[in-house]
Legacy VTK file of the C-alpha trace (Angstrom):
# vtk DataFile Version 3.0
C-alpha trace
ASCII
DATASET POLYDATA
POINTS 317 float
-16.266 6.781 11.477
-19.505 8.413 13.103
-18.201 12.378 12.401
-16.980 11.359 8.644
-20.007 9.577 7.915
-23.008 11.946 8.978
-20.379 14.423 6.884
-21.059 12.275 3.712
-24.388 10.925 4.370
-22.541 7.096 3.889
-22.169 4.845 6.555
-18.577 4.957 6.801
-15.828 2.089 8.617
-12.367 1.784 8.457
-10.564 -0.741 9.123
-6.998 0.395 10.605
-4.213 -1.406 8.884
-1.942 1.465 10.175
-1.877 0.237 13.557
-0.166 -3.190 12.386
2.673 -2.494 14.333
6.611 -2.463 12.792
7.561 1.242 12.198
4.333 2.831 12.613
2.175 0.260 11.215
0.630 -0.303 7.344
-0.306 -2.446 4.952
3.197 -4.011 4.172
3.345 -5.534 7.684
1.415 -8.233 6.535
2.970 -8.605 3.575
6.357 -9.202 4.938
5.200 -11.424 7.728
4.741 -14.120 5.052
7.635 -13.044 2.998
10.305 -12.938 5.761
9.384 -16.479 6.877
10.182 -17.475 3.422
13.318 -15.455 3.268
14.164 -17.208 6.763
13.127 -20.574 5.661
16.031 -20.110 3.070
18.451 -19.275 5.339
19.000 -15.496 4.408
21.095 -13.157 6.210
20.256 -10.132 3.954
16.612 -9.316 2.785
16.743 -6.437 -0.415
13.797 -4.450 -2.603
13.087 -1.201 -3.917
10.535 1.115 -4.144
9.859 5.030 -4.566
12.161 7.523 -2.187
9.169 8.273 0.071
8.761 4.375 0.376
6.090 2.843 2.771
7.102 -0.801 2.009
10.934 0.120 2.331
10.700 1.239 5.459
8.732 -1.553 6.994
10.914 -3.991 5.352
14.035 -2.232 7.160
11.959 -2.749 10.472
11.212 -6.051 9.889
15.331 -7.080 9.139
15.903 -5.218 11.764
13.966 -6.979 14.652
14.845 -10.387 12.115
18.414 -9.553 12.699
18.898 -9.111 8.889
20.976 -6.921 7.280
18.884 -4.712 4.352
19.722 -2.962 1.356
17.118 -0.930 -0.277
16.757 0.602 -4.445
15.327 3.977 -4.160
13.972 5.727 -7.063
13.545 9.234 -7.894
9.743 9.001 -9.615
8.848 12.622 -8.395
11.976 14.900 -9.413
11.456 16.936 -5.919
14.342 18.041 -4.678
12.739 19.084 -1.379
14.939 18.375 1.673
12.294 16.884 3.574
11.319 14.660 0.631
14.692 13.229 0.331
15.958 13.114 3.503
12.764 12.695 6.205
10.001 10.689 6.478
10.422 7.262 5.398
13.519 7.764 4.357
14.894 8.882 7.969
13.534 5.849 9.230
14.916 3.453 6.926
18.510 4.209 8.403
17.162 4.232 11.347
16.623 0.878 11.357
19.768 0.031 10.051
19.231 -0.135 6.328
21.595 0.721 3.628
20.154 2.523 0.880
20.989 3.152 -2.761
19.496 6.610 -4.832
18.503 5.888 -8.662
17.386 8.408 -10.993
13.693 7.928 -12.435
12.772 5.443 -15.786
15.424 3.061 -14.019
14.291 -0.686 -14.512
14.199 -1.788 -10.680
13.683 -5.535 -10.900
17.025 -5.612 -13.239
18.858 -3.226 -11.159
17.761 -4.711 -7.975
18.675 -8.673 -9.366
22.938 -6.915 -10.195
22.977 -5.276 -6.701
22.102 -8.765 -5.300
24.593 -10.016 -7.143
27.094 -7.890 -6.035
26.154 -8.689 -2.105
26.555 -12.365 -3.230
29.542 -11.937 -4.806
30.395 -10.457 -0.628
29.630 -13.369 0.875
25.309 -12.949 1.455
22.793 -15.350 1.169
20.348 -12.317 -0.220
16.702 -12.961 -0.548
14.937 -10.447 -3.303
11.446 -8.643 -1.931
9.690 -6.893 -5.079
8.420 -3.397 -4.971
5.564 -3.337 -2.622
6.156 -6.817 -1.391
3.768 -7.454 -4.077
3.848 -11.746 -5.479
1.987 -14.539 -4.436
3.634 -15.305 -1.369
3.017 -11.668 0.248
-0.465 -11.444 -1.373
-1.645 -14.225 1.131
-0.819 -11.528 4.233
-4.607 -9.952 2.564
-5.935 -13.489 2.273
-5.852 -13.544 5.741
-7.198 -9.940 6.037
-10.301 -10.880 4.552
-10.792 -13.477 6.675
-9.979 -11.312 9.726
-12.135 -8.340 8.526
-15.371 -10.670 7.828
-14.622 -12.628 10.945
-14.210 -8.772 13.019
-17.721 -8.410 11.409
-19.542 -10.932 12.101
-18.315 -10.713 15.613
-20.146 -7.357 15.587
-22.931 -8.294 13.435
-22.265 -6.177 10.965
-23.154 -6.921 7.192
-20.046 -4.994 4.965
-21.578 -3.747 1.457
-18.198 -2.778 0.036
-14.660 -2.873 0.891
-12.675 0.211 -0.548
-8.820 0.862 -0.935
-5.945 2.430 -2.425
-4.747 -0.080 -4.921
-1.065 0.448 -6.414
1.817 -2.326 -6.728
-1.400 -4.576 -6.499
-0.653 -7.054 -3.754
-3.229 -5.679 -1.273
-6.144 -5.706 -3.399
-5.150 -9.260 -5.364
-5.191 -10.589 -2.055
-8.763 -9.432 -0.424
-10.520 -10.614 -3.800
-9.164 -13.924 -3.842
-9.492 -14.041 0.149
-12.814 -13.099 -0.884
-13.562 -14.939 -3.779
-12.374 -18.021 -1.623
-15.031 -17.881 1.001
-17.567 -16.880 -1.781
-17.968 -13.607 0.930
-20.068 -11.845 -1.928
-18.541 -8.708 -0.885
-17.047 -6.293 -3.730
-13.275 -4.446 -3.227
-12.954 -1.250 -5.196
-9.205 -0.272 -5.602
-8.422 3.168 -5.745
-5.454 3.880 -8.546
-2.290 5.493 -7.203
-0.469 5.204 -10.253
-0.825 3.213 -13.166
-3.892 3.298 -15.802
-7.594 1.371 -14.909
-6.834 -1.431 -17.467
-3.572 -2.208 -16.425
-3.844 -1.595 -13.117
-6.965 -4.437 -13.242
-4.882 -6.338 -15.031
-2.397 -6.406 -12.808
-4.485 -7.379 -9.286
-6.034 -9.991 -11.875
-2.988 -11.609 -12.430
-1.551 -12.047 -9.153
-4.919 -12.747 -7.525
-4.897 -15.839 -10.319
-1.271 -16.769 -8.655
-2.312 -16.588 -5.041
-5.039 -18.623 -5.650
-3.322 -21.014 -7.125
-0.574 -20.721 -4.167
-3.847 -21.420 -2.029
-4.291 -24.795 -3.558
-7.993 -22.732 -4.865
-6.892 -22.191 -8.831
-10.124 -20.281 -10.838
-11.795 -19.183 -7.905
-11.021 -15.357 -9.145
-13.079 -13.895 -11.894
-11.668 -11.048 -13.912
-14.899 -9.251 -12.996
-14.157 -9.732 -9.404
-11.348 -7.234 -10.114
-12.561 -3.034 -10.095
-10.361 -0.205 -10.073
-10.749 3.073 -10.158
-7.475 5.217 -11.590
-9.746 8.642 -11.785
-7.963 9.752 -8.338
-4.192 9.656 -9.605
-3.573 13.175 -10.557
-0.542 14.403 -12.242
1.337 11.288 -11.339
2.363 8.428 -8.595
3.763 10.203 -5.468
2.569 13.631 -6.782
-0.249 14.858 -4.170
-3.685 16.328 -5.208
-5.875 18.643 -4.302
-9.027 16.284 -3.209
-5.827 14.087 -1.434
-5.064 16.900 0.798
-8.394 17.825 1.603
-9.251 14.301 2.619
-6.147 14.278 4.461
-7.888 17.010 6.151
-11.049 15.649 6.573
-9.400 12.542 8.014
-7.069 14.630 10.408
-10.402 16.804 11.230
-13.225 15.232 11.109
-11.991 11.551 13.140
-7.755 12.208 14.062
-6.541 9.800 11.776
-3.792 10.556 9.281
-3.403 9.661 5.780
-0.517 9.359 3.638
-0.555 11.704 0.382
1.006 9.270 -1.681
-1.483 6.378 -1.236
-4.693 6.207 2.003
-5.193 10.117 0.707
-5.552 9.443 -3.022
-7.922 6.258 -2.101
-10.081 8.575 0.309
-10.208 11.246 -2.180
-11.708 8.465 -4.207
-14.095 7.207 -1.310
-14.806 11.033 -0.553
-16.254 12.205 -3.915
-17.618 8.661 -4.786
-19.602 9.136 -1.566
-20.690 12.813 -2.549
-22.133 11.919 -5.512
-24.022 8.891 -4.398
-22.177 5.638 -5.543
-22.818 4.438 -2.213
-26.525 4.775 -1.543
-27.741 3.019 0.946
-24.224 0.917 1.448
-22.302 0.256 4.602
-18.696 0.522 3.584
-14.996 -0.193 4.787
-12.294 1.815 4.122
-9.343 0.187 4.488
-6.569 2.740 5.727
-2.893 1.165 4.318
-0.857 3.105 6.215
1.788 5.619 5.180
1.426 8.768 7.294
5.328 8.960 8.063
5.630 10.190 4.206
3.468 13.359 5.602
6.951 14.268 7.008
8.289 14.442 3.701
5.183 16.015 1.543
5.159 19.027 4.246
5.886 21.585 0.865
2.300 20.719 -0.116
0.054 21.368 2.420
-1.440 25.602 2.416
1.370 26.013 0.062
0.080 27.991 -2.821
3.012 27.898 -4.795
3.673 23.829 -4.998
-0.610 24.146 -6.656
0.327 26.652 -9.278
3.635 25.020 -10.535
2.562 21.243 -9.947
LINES 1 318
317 0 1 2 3 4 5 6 7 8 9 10 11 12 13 14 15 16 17 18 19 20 21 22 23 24 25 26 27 28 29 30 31 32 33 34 35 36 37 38 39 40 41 42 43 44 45 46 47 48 49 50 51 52 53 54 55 56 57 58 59 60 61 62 63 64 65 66 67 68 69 70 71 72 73 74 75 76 77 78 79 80 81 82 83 84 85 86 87 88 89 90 91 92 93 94 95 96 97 98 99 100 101 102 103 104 105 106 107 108 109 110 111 112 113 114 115 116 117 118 119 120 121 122 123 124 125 126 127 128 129 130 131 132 133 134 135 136 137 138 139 140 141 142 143 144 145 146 147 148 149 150 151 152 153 154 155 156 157 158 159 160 161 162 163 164 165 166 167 168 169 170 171 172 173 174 175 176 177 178 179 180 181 182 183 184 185 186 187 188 189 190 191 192 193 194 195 196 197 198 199 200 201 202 203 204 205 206 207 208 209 210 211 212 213 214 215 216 217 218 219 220 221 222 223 224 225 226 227 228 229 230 231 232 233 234 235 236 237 238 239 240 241 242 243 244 245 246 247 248 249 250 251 252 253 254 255 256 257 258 259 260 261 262 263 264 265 266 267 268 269 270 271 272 273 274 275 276 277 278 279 280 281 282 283 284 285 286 287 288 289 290 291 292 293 294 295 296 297 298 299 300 301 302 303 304 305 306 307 308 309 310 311 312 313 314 315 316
């Protein structure tokens, strides 16, 4: 990112994981390539998960069923009280019924996993052999879709000749980052992955990517290969809350839009820029060539319009 970077004063890269294809692309894609085998290896005719209203992994999930030939029934949840049209009815959210998905509104402070395990019942009970996808797509099985982009971002680089200093991200229902460090930590890369928090605290959110990194490795047949000091995140970037955009988010939106014509989502790629952005301003990455991985989500801009050069949505937020 040539214009971003002599901006910064960083050597800047991204690596563009919202161009994998399926509904505009991000980071779920890979995800759900290994977790719709498995749901097809079982012989299931309806896929279901849940997530926030202005869902990335939702709507890729619908896309996938869809070109699967799946039905899919997805648990939204309220966890920013908007009651913005656009929010609730655009975006992601348009294209989830686009692609044929059914869709169920919850209020926030809902437990998901419960109420996601009695509406599979209840297709059961219809006659479906349902398989159940958790928020984010984020367990062993669709942790190993960043196992392999580790190895296809080192191998990219090599091919170029490029030594990578750092890998940076946007870090939330943990899956992506759990599996870079134990794709990593597997083939002892020596290259460091700092999440960027979207939502919950630094020592759970570590705690967390720790956890499921330990599972995938063990999935991976490589058990202990992840240290818990392999594992950094950053939760400084969150703002008020998940899903509720920020100041430094929009302007690296901005930037982004600006500076190289890529889009960010506010929800997740803008909070870890924002990160990347002011880490980079005041000299965390001296003399570093880093990676930003982009994980998708610029079809929620169509629902977060309310906050961009509105001075209103700042002063009441």
């Amino acid at each position: 990112m040539e214009r971003l970077s002599k901006e910064l004063g960083v050597e800047l890269w991204i690596k563009r994981d919202d161009c994998t294809g399926m509904s505009s692309g991000g980071n779920k894609t890979r995800k759900l390539e290994f977790l719709m085998a498995e749901a097809q290896a079982q012989g299931a005719d309806m896929v279901m998960t849940q997530g926030a209203t202005q869902s990335n992994h939702a709507r890729q999930t619908a896309a996938f069923a869809a070109r699967l030939g799946m039905k899919c029934h997805i648990l939204l949840e309220d966890r920013t009280g908007y009651n913005n049209a656009n929010y609730n009815t655009n975006g992601n959210v348009l294209l989830d019924h686009l692609h044929g998905a059914t869709t169920e509104k919850f209020a926030g402070g809902h437990n998901m996993p419960q109420e996601m395990e009695r509406a599979a019942e209840l297709k059961r009970a219809e006659g479906h052999k349902v398989y159940v996808i958790p928020g984010g797509g984020s367990n062993p099985t669709g942790a190993l879709g960043y196992v392999n982009c580790a190895m296809e971002l080192l191998g990219q680089a090599n091919d170029r000749g490029l030594l990578i200093d750092r890998i940076v991200h946007a870090t939330g229902s943990s899956g992506t980052q759990a599996g870079l460090v134990t794709g990593l930590a597997a083939m002892n890369a020596q290259v460091p992955v700092l999440g960027i928090g979207t939502r919950a605290p630094r020592e759970k959110q570590e705690q967390m990517v720790y956890d499921l990194a330990c599972k995938t490795a063990e999935k991976l047949g490589c058990p202990g290969v992840v240290k818990r000091e392999d594992v950094i995140a950053n939760t400084d970037y969150v703002g008020s809350g998940y899903g509720l955009p920020t100041e430094a988010g929009i302007e690296a939106i901005k930037m982004f839009a600006g500076l190289e014509g890529i889009l960010l989502d506010p929800v997740y790629s803008a909070k870890g820029a924002s990160g990347l952005i002011d880490l980079a301003r005041k000299g965390a990455f001296k003399d570093e060539r880093v990676v930003f991985l982009h994980t998708g989500g610029s079809v929620g801009l169509f629902g977060y319009d309310f906050a961009f050069d509105n001075a209103d949505y700042w002063v009441n937020l």
